[in-house]
C-alpha distance (Angstrom), angle and dihedral (degrees) to the residues before:
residue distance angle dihedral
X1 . . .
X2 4.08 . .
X3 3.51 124.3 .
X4 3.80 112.4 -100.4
X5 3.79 115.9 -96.2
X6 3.90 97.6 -131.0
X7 4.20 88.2 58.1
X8 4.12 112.2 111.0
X9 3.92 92.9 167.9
X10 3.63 140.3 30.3
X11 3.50 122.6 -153.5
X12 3.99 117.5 -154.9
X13 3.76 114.8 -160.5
X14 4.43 101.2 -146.2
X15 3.70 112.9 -147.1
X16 4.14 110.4 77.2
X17 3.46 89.5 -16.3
X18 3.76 99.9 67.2
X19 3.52 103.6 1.3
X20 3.95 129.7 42.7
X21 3.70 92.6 -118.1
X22 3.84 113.8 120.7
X23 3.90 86.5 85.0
X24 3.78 85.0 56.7
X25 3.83 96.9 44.0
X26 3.84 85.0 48.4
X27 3.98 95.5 53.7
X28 3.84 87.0 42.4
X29 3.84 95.9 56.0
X30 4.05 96.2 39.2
X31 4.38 83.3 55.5
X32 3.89 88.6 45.6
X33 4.01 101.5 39.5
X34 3.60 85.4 50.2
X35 3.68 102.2 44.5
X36 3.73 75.5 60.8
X37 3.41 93.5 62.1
X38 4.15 87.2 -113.4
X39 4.11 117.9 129.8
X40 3.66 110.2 -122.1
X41 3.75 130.9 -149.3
X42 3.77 130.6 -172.6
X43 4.45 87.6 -115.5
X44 4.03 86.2 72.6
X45 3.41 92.8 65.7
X46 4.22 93.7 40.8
X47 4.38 79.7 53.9
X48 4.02 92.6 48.3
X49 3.79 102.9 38.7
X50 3.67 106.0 129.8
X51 3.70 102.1 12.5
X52 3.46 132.9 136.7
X53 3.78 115.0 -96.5
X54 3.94 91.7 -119.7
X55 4.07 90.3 43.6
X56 4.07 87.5 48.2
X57 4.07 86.0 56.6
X58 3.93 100.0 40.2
X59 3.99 81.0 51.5
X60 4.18 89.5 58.0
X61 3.54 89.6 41.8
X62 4.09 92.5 51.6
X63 3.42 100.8 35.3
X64 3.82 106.1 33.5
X65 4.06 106.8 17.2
X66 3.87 96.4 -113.3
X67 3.69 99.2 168.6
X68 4.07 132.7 -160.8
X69 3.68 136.9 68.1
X70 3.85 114.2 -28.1
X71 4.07 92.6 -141.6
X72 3.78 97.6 44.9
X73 4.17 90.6 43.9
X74 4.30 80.5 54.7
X75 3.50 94.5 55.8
X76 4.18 89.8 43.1
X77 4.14 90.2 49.4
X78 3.92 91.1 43.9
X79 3.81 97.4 45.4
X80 3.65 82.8 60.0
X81 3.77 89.5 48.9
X82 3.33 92.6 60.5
X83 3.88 103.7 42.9
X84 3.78 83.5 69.3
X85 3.44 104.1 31.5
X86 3.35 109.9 42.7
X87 3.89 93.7 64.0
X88 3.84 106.1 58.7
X89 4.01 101.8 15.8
X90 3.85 112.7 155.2
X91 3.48 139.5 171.1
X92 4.34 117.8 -94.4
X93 3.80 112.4 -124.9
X94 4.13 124.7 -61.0
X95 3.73 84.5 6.6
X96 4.23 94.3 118.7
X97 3.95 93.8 36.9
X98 4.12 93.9 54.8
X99 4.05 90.0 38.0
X100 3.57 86.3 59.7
X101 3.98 103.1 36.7
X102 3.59 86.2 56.1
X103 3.63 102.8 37.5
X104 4.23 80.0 59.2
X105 3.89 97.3 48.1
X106 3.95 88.5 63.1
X107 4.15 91.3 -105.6
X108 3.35 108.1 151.6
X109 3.80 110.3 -126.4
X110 4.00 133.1 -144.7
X111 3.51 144.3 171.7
X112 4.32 121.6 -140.7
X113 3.84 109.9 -175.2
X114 3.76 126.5 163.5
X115 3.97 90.5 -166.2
X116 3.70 99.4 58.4
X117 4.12 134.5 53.6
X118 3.55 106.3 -132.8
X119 4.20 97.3 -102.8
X120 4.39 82.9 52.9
X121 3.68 86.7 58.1
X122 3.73 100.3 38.7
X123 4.07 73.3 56.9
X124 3.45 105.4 59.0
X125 3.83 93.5 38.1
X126 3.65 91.2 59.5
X127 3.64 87.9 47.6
X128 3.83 91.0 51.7
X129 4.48 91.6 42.7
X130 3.81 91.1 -113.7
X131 3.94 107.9 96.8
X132 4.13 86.9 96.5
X133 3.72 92.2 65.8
X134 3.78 100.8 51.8
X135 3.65 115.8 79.5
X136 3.88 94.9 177.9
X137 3.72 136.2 48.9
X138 3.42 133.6 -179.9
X139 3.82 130.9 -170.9
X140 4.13 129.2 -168.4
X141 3.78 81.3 -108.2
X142 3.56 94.3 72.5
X143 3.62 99.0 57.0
X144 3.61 131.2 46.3
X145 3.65 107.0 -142.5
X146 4.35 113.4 50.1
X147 3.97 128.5 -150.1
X148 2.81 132.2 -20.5
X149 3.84 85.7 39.8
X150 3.53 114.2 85.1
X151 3.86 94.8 -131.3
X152 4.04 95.5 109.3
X153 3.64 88.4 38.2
X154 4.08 92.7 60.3
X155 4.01 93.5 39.6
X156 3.43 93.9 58.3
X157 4.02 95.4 47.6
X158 4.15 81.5 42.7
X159 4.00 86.1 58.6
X160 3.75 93.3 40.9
X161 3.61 85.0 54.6
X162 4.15 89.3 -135.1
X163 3.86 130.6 120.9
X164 3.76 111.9 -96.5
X165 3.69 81.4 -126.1
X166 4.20 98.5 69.4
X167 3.46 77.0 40.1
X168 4.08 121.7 120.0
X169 3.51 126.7 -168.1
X170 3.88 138.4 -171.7
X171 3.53 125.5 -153.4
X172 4.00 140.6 173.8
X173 4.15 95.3 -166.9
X174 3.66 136.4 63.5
X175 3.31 88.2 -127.8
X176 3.76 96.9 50.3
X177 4.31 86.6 52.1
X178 3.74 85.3 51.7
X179 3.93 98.4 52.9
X180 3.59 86.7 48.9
X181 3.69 103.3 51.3
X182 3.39 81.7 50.6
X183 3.04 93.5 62.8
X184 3.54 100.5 60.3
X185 3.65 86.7 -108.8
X186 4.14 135.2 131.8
X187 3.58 107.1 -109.3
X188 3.69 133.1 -155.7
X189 4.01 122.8 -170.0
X190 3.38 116.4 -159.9
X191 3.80 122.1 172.1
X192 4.15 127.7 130.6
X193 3.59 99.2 -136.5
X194 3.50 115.1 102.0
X195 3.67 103.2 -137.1
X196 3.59 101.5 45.0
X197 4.11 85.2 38.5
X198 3.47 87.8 64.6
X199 3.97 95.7 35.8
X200 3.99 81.1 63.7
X201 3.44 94.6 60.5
X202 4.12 93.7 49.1
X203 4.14 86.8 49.3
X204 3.88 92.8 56.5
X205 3.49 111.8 -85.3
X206 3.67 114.9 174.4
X207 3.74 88.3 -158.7
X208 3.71 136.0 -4.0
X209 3.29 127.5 -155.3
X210 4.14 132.6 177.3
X211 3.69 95.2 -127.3
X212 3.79 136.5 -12.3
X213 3.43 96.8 -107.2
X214 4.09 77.7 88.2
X215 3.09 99.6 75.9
X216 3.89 132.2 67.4
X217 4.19 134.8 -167.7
């Protein structure tokens, strides 16, 4: 599948769309639920995938009574993020080969994640050899509404300076598709799994894909 010819920008969700992290996310939440004295199961983190990191703590308040400040219980969940993460991050496949096809076609490229702040991200993609190509980042922090809202979504095509419209985003979440149809913006899901492959589709995936390495420039 080829990148439509009306797209000036791509924007790259991070976390298990970019970066093998959901397996990292997943470990951090099942140390912090239960350090809250709350069971965990592997479903909580198929119901969160792709929210905002304030939206992901209102939803353990709501649905499981976690109680405290929502900002300080961010920093506690992320801390644990990055104890695990931060040590053997990598890129997921075709991620390199269509940063770099794009990055020489003139695209401008960006990255929208709810789960990082900005210098996090500018982090892990210098970890991973990427944080040259990206001339955009935005963080949860500088919006006030996470996914599935399209406020990150519009920032970053704001920044890019480009019309949400010749806008293209990838997403592995539901609620990542969501935010960007919201947005006004083409949106392509890509994730292997089946179930959330075909959850994808039922958000309002333009295309969906099993891994970037479908797609070519």
């Amino acid at each position: 599948m080829k990148i439509p010819s009306h797209i000036k920008a791509v924007i790259f969700d991070m976390d298990g769309l970019l970066i093998d992290s959901e397996p990292y996310w997943a470990k951090a939440d099942e140390v912090f639920l239960e350090g809250h004295s709350i069971p965990y199961t592997p479903q909580i983190n198929l119901h969160i995938m792709g929210m905002g990191q304030r939206e992901i703590i209102e939803y353990y308040k709501n649905e499981f009574g976690l109680t405290g400040d929502t900002q300080e219980l961010i920093t506690e969940r992320k801390k644990l993020l990055y104890a695990f993460l931060l040590a053997t991050v990598k890129l997921l496949d075709g991620v390199k080969e269509i940063v770099i096809s794009l990055h020489k076609k003139n695209i401008l490229l960006a990255i929208a994640t709810t789960g990082h702040t900005r210098e996090k991200a500018r982090e892990i993609l210098g970890k991973v050899g990427l944080e040259s190509y990206f001339s955009v980042i935005v963080s949860g922090d500088d919006v006030e509404k996470g996914k599935p809202a399209p406020d990150i979504y519009l920032k970053a095509a704001e920044f890019l300076q480009i019309e949400p419209g010749r806008c293209l985003v990838f997403e592995d979440a539901p609620n990542g598709v969501k935010a960007g149809k919201a947005a006004g913006m083409i949106v392509f899901g890509i994730n292997k799994e089946d179930e959330l492959y075909k959850n994808l589709e039922e958000a309002g995936a333009d295309e969906i894909f099993r891994s970037l390495k479908e797609l070519s420039v």
